[in-house]
C-alpha positions in Angstrom: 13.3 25.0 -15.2 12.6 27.9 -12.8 10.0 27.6 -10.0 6.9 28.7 -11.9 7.8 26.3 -14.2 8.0 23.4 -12.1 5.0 23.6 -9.6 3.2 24.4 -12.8 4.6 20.7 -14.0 4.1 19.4 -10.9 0.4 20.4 -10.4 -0.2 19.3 -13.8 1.2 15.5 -12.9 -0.8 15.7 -10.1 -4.4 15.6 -11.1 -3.5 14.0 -14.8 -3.1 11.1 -12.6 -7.0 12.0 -11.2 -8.6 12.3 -14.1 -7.7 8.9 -15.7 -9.2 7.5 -13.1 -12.9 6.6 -12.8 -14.7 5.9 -9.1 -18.1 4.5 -7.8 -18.6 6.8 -4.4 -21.8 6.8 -1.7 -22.9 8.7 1.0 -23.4 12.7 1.2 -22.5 14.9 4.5 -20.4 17.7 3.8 -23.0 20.2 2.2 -22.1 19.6 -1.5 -24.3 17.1 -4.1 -22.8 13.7 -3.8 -23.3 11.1 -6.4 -25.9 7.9 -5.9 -25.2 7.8 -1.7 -24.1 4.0 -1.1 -23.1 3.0 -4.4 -24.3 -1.4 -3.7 -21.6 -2.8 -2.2 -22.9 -6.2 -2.9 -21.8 -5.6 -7.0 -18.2 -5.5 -5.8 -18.5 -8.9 -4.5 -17.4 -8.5 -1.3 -20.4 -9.7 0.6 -19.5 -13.3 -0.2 -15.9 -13.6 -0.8 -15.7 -11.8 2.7 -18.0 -14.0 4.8 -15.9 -17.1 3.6 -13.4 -16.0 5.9 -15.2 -16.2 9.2 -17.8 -19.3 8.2 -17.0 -22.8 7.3 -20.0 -23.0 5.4 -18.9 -23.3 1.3 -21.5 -23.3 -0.6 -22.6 -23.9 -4.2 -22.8 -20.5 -6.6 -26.0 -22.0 -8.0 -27.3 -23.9 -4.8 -30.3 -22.8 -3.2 -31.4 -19.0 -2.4 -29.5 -17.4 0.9 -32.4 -14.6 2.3 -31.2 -11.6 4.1 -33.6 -9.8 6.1 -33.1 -5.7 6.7 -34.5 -5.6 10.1 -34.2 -2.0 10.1 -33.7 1.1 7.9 -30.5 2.6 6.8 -30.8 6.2 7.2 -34.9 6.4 6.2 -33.9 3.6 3.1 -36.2 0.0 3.7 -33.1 -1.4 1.3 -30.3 0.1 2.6 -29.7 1.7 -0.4 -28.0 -2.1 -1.6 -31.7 -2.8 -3.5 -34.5 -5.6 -3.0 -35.0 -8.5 -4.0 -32.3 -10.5 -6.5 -31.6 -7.8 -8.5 -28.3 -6.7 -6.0 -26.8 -9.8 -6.9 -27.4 -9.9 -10.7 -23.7 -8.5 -11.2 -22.3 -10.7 -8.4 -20.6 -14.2 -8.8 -23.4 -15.4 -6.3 -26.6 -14.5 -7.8 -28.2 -17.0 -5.0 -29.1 -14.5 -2.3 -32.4 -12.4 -1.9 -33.0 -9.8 0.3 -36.5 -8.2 1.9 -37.3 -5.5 4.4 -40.7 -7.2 4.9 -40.7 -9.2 8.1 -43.7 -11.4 7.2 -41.9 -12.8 4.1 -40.9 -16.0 5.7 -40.3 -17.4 8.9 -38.3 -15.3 10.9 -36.4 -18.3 11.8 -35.3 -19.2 8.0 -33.4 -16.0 6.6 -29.6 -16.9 6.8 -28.8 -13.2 7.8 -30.7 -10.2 10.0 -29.1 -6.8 9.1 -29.1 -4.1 11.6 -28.1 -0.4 11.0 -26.2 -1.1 14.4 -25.1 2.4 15.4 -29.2 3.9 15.5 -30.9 0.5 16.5 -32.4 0.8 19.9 -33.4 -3.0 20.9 -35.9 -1.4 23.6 -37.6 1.3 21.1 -37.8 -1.2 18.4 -37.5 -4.5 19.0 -35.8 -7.6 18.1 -36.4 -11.2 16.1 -38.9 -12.8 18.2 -36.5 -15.8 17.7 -33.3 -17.3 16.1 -31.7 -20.3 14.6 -28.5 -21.3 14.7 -27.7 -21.4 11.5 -28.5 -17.5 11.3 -26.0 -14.7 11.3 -27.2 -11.3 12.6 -25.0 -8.0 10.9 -24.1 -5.0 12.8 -23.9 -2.3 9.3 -22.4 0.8 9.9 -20.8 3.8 8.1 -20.3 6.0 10.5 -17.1 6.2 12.8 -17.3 6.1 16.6 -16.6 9.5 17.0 -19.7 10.7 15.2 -21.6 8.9 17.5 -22.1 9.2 21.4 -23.5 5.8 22.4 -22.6 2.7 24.2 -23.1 -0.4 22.7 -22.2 -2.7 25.1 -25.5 -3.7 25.5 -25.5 -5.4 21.7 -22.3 -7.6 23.4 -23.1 -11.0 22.1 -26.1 -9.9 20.1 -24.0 -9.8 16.6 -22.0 -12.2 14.6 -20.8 -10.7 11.9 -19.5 -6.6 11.1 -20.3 -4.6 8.0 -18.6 -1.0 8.4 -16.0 1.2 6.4 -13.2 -0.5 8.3 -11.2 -2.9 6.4 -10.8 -5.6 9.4 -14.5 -5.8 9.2 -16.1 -9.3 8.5 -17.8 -7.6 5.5 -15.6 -4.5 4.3 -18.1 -1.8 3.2 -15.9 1.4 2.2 -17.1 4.4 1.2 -15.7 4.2 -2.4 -13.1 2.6 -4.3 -11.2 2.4 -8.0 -11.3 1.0 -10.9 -9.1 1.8 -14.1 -11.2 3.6 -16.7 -11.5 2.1 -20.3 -12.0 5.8 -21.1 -9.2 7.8 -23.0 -8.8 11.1 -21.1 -6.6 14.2 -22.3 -4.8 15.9 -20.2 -5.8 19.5 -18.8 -3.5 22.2 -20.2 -1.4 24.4 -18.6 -3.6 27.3 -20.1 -6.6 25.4 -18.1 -4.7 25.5 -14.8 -4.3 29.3 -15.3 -7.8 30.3 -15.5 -8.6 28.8 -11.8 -8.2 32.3 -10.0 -8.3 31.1 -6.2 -5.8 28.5 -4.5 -7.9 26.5 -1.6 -11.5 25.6 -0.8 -13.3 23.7 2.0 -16.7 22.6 2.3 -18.0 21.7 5.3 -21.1 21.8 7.6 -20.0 19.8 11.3 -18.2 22.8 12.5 -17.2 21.1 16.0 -15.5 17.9 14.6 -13.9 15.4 17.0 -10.8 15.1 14.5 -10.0 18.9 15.4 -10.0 20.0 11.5 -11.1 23.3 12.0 -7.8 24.2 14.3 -5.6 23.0 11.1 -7.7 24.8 8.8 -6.9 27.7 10.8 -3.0 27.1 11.0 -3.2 27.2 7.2 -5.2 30.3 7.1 -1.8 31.6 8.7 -0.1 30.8 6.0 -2.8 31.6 3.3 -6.6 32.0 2.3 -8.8 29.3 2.2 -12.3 29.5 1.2 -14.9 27.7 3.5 -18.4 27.2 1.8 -20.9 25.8 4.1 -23.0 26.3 7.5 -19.3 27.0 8.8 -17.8 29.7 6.5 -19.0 32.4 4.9 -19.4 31.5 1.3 -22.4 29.4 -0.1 -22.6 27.5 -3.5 -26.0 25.5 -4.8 -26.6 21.7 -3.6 -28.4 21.3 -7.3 -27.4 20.0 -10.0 -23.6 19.5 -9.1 -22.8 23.3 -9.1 -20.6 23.3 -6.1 -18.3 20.4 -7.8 -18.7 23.1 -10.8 -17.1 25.6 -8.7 -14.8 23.8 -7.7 -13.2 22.6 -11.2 -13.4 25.8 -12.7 -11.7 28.2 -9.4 -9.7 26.4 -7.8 -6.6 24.2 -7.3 -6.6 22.4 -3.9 -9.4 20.9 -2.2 -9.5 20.7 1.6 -10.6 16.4 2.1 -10.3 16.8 5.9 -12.1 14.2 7.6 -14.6 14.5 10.6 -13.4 11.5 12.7 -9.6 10.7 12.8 -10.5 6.8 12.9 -8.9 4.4 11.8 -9.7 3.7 7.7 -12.5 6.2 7.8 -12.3 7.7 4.0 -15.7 9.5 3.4 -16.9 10.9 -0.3 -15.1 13.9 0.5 -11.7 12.2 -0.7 -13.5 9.9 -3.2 -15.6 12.8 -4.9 -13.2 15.2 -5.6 -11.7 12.5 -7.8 -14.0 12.7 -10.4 -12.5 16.6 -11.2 -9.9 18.4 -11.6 -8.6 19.3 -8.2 -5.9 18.2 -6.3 -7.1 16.9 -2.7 -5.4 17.5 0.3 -6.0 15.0 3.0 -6.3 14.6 6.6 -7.8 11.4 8.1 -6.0 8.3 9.9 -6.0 6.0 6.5 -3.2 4.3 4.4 -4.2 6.2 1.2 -1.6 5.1 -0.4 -3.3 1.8 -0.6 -6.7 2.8 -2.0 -6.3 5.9 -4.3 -3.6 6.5 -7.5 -0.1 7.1 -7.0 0.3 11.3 -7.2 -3.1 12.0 -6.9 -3.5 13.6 -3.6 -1.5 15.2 -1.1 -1.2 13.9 2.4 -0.6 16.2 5.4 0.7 13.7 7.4 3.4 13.5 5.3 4.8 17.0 7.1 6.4 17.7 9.8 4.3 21.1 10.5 1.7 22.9 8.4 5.1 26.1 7.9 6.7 22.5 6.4 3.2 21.7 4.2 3.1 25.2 2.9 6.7 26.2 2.2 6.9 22.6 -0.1 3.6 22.4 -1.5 1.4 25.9 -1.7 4.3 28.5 -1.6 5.5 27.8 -5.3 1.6 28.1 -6.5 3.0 31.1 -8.8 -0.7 32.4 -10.4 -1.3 35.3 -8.3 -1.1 33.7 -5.1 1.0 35.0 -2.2 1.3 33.4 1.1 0.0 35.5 4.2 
């Protein structure tokens, strides 16, 4: 088999192994339509199989109603984007809890939990429970990594008892997406279908000045060969409507650029979950084990490289349609 023939195999294993795969995502950022943001982590069950872990409290699936209060918003969102009332739970084991953004349901006192969009709450601008039992766990929720936010929160030292972030060491683990086998039958793209996508790389983006340094490796690959940058920092635009920008993507081009914004620990946006649901290959850049969340062969891991020359000459430089490297 000569090269053409190969990375022509090759990028066809690659994303077969995407597209039989089918993903709940949440959350928008990076200038491109995003599914339902916060798809409800409380239908994955992890809100009570999770808090077993750090309380000695077991309780009954059927016993009595466990309230959680959203003391705050979550990005404008009075629910949080999880929903009101008990229909969150309706797909969960535990069906017992009930949740309100009202703070004049009950007595304050009563609700088993107090969330908090931690990262935004400002004790002195808006307050706090004018009291608390002990019995009550207060829940510092947060999706967004430290780097993408400049504050200090020692003054919240003692405040909270339980965590609810992307990381997966938090009390609650709340990532941005997961997977779950598909009962769907797929075919496979053709090699005929991989030959009509014209252009090699593309890169959405809007948060130019990123603390994970992505554009400086963006631009060592640029060395190497084009990429297209859509977005408030390239020169190319695409529609936010209607999914025409995921459109674009599926029908031009190969590679997607899934570089992350913070190079935290576990912090997998929708840019990596998203580009799952089509037929380009992601190339990742973010300080995760993806191994351990996404399909075997379905993306491609810079880490993996010694140098982005290394990255180039094993991946991109055997891309045979028309592309030539710089």
């Amino acid at each position: 088999m000569n090269f053409k023939g190969y990375i022509g195999y090759i990028f066809l294993l690659t994303f077969t192994y995407i597209v039989i795969y089918f993903i709940y995502i949440r959350n928008e950022e990076d200038g491109i339509q995003k599914p339902n943001a916060y798809a409800k982590i409380l239908n994955k069950q992890v809100t009570v199989d999770n808090v077993s872990k750090v309380s000695s409290i077991q309780q009954n699936k059927t016993k009595l109603t466990k309230y959680i209060l959203y003391w705050t918003k979550m990005f404008g969102r009075e629910d949080f984007y999880y929903g009101l009332g008990y229909e969150p739970f309706q797909k969960c084991e535990y069906k017992n809890c009930f949740t309100t953004s009202n703070k004049n349901y009950m007595d304050i006192r009563n609700y088993n939990a107090i969330m908090f969009h931690g990262p935004l709450y400002d004790f002195k601008k808006n307050g706090k429970p004018s009291a608390r039992s002990d019995h009550q766990r207060y829940v510092f929720a947060n999706l967004e990594s430290p780097g993408n936010f400049n504050k200090n929160l020692n003054y919240a030292n003692g405040f909270y008892n339980w965590t609810m972030t992307y990381r997966m060491d938090s009390d609650i683990p709340n990532p941005y997406g997961f997977y779950v086998k598909s009962k769907i039958n797929y075919t496979a793209p053709s090699r005929d279908q991989l030959k009509s996508k014209k252009s090699l790389i593309a890169w959405f983006v809007s948060h130019c000045k990123a603390s994970s340094k992505r554009a400086e490796l963006v631009k060592s690959i640029m060395q190497y060969t084009p990429v297209d940058i859509y977005g408030h920092c390239g020169t190319l635009n695409c529609s936010r409507k209607n999914g025409h920008c995921y459109t674009l993507l599926e029908n031009n081009y190969k590679f997607y650029l899934s570089f992350e914004n913070s190079y935290c620990k576990d912090y997998v946006t929708e840019k990596f979950f998203n580009i799952h649901n089509i037929s380009v290959v992601p190339v990742v850049y973010g300080r995760a084990n993806y191994k351990e969340i996404a399909p075997p062969h379905s993306f491609i891991n810079i880490e993996d490289f010694s140098s982005v020359k290394e990255l180039m000459l094993a991946e991109f430089s055997l891309i045979p349609l028309s592309h030539k490297l710089c």
